[in-house]
C-alpha positions in Angstrom: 76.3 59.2 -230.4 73.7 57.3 -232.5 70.4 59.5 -233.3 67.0 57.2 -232.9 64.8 58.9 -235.9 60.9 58.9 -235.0 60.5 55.5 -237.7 62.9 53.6 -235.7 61.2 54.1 -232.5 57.7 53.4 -234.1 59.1 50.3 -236.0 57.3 52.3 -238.9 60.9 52.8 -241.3 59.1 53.2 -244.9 60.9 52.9 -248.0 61.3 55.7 -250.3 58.5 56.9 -252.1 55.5 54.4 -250.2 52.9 55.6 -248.7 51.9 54.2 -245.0 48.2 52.4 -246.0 47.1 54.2 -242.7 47.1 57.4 -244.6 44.3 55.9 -247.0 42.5 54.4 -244.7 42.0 58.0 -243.2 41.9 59.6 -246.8 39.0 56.8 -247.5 35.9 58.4 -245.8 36.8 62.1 -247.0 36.7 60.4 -250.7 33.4 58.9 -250.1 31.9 61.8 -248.7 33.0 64.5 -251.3 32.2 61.7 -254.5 28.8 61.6 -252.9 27.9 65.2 -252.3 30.5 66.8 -254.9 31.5 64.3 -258.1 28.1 62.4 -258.2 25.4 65.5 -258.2 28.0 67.0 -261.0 28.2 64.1 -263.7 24.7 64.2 -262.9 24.2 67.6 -263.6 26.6 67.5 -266.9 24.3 64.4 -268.1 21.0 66.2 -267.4 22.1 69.3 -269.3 21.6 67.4 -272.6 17.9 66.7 -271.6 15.0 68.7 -271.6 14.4 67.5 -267.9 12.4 69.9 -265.6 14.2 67.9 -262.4 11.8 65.7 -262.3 9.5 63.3 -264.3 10.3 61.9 -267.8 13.3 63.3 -270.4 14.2 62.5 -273.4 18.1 63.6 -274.7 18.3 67.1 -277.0 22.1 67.0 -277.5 23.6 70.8 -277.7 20.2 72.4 -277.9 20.7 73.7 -274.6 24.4 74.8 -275.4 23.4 76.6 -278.3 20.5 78.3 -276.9 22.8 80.0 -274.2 24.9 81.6 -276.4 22.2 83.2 -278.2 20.0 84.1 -274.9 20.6 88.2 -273.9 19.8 87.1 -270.2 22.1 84.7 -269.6 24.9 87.0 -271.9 23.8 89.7 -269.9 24.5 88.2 -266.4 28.0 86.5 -267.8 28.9 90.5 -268.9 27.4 91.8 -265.3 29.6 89.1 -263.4 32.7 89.2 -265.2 32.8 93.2 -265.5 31.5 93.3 -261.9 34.7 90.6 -261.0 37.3 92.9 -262.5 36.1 96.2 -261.2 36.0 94.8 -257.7 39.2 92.6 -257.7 40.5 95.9 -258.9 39.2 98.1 -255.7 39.6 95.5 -253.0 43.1 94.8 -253.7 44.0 98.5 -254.3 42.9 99.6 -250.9 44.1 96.8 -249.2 47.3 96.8 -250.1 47.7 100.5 -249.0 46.0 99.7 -246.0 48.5 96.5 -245.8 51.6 98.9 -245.9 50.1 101.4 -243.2 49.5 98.6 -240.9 53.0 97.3 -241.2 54.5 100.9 -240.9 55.5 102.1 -237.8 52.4 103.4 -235.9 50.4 103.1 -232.7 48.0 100.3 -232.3 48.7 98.6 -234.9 48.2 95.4 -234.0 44.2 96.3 -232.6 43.8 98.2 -235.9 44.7 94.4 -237.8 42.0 92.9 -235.1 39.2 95.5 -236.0 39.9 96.0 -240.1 39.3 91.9 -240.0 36.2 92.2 -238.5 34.1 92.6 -241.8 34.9 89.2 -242.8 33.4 87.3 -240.3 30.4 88.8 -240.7 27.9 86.4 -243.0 27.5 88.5 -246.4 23.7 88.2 -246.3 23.8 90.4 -242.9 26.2 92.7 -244.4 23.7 93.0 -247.4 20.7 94.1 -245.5 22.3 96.4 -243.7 23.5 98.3 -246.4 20.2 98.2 -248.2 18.7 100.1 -245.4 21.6 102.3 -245.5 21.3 102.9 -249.7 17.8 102.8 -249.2 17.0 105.3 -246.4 20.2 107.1 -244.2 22.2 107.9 -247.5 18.7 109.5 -249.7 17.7 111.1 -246.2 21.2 112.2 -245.5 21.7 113.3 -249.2 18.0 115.8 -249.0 19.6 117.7 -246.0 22.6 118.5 -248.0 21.1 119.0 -251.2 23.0 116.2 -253.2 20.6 115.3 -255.9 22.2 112.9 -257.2 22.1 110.3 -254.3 18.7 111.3 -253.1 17.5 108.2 -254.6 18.2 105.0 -253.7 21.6 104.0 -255.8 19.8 100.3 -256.1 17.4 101.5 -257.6 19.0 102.9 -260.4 19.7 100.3 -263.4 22.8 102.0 -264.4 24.4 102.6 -260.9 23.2 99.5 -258.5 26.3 97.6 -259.3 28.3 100.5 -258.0 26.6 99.6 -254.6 27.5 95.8 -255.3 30.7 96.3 -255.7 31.4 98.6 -252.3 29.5 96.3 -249.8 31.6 93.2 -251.5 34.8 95.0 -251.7 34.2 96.0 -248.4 34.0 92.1 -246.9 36.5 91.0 -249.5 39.4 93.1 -248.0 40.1 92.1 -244.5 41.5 88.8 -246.0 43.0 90.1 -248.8 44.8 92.5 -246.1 46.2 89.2 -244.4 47.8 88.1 -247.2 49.6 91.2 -248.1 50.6 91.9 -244.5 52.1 88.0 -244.9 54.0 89.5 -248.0 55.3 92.8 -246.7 56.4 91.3 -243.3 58.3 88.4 -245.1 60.7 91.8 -247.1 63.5 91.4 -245.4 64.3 95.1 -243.0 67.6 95.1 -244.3 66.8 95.4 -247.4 64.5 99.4 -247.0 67.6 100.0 -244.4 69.9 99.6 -247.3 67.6 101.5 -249.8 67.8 104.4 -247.3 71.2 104.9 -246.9 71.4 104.9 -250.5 68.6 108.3 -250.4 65.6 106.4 -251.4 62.5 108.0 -250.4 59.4 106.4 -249.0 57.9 106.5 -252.4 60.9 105.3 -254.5 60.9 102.1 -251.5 57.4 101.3 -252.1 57.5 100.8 -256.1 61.0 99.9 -256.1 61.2 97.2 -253.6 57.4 96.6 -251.5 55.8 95.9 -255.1 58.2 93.8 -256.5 58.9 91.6 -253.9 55.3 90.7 -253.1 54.1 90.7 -256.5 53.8 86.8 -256.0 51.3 87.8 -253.3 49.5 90.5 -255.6 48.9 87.7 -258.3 47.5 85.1 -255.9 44.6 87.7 -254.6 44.0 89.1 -257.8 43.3 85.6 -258.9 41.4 83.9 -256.2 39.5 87.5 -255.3 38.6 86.9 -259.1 37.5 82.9 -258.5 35.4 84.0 -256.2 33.4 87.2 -257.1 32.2 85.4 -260.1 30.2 82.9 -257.2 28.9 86.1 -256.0 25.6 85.6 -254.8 24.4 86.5 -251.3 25.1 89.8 -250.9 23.5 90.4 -254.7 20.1 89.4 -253.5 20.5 90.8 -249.8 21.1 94.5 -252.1 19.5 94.0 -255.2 18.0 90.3 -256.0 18.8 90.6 -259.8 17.3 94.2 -259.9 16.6 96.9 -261.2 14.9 94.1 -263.6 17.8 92.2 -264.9 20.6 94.8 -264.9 22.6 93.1 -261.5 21.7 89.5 -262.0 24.7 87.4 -261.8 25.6 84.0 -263.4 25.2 82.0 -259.7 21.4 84.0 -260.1 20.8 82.5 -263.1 21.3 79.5 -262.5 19.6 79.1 -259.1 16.5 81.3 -260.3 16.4 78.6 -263.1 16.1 75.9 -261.0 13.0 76.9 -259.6 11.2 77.8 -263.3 11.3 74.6 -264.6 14.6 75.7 -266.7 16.1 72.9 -264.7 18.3 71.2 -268.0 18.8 74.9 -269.5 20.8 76.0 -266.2 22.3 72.7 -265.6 24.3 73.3 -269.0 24.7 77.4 -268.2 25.9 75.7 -265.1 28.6 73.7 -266.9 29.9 76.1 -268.5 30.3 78.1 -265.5 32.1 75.1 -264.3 34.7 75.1 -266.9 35.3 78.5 -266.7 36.2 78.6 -263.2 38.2 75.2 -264.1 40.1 77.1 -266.0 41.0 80.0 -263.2 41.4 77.3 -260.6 44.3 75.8 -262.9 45.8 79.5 -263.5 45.7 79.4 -259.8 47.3 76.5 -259.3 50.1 77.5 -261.7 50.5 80.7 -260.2 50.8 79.1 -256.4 53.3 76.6 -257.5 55.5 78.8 -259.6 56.0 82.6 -259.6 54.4 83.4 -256.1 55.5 81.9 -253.0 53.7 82.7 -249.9 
């Protein structure tokens, strides 16, 4: 018995390797849109950065000036060295505990499936909300809590200590950041094959000797995709920064997406723009890594 594909009954049979022009005609107004509000205001941006332009008015061109002057300015090398040592310390945490919290719910226990629905609820929570609630709670329940036990130490507000408001930064973040980073690991454990820890049993593997010898192996694909896009994106942190700590104490937690922004409105306007270009290749450059990593090593 002949099989009818789908083509033949549309009267749509393509040849190999054409594209229907329907599919273009749909792609069209998605192009138009993101080269008007994306690709435009960016080669725009790249072009003003050799200015001296204020965003407005008259300019005249100053080549690298702007370039140079970044790498010799300690506040915009000072928020590049808060944002990439803040990135690393909080991909670190976030996909630490999620991971083991990504193996305990997969494990065999009792409500597992409601614990997945209420560890996930941090992340659809806007990060500017999340911030101001945990400045009241650095600010005032953990200094009042701390005087009734006699904890010096956290008596004062952590963010308003130079040397310990990132810590603060990086728990609220970490603490949005995980939920999803829990999905995709739960994606990765669920996908080992059973057979496979039955096997490892028989043969008097323990729990611990399973774990590092076949859970972390087998979703290392998964581990390198979080690591890498939880890295994209804590260097765009930005909300939750100023909901804590808006820059402060003074510079010390001002992050490169700070800079920039603050700059806009001081009349730095062709300074940022070329701090912002270089922030652009930089997370070019992770974006490709990502890429690379998606399409080769890790499968999800």
């Amino acid at each position: 018995m002949a099989v009818v594909t789908p083509e033949q009954i549309t009267g749509k049979v393509r040849k190999r390797g054409r594209v229907d022009k329907a599919y273009y005609a749909f792609l069209l107004p998605s192009l138009v849109l993101f080269s008007l509000a994306i690709t435009l205001p960016a080669l725009m941006g790249i072009f003003y950065s050799f200015t001296n332009s204020v965003g407005f008015g008259d300019f005249s061109f100053t080549g690298l000036i702007n370039y140079v002057a970044l790498f010799s300015d300690p506040t915009i090398l000072g928020a590049y060295g808060f944002t990439i040592g803040f990135s690393l310390v909080t991909v670190a945490v976030v996909n630490a505990v999620a991971f083991l919290l990504a193996i305990g719910l997969t494990s065999r226990i009792r409500a597992k499936v409601a614990l997945r629905a209420l560890f996930v609820l941090p992340m659809v929570v806007s990060g500017i909300v999340i911030a101001y609630v945990f400045n009241f709670l650095f600010s005032n329940s953990l200094p009042a809590a701390a005087s009734a036990l006699g904890i010096a130490p956290l008596e004062q507000s952590l963010l308003a200590n130079p040397n310990l408001a990132w810590v603060a930064i990086v728990i609220v973040t970490a603490w949005q950041a995980i939920p999803s980073t829990i999905l995709i690991y739960i994606a990765g454990i669920l996908s080992i094959p059973s057979d496979v820890y039955e096997a490892a049993a028989l043969d008097g593997a323990s729990s611990t000797r399973q774990l590092w010898s076949i859970t972390v192996p087998l979703t290392a694909g998964y581990i390198l995709i979080n690591v890498i896009i939880g890295f994209k994106n804590f260097l765009n942190s930005y909300d939750i920064i100023v909901g804590l700590t808006d820059g402060g104490p003074g510079t010390s937690t001002t992050s490169i997406a700070m800079s920039i922004i603050k700059g806009f409105t001081n009349g730095d306007y062709a300074y940022q723009m070329a701090n912002a270009t270089i922030f652009f290749l930089i997370a070019m450059l992770i974006a490709l890594l990502q890429l690379r990593v998606t399409r080769g090593k890790a499968r999800v």
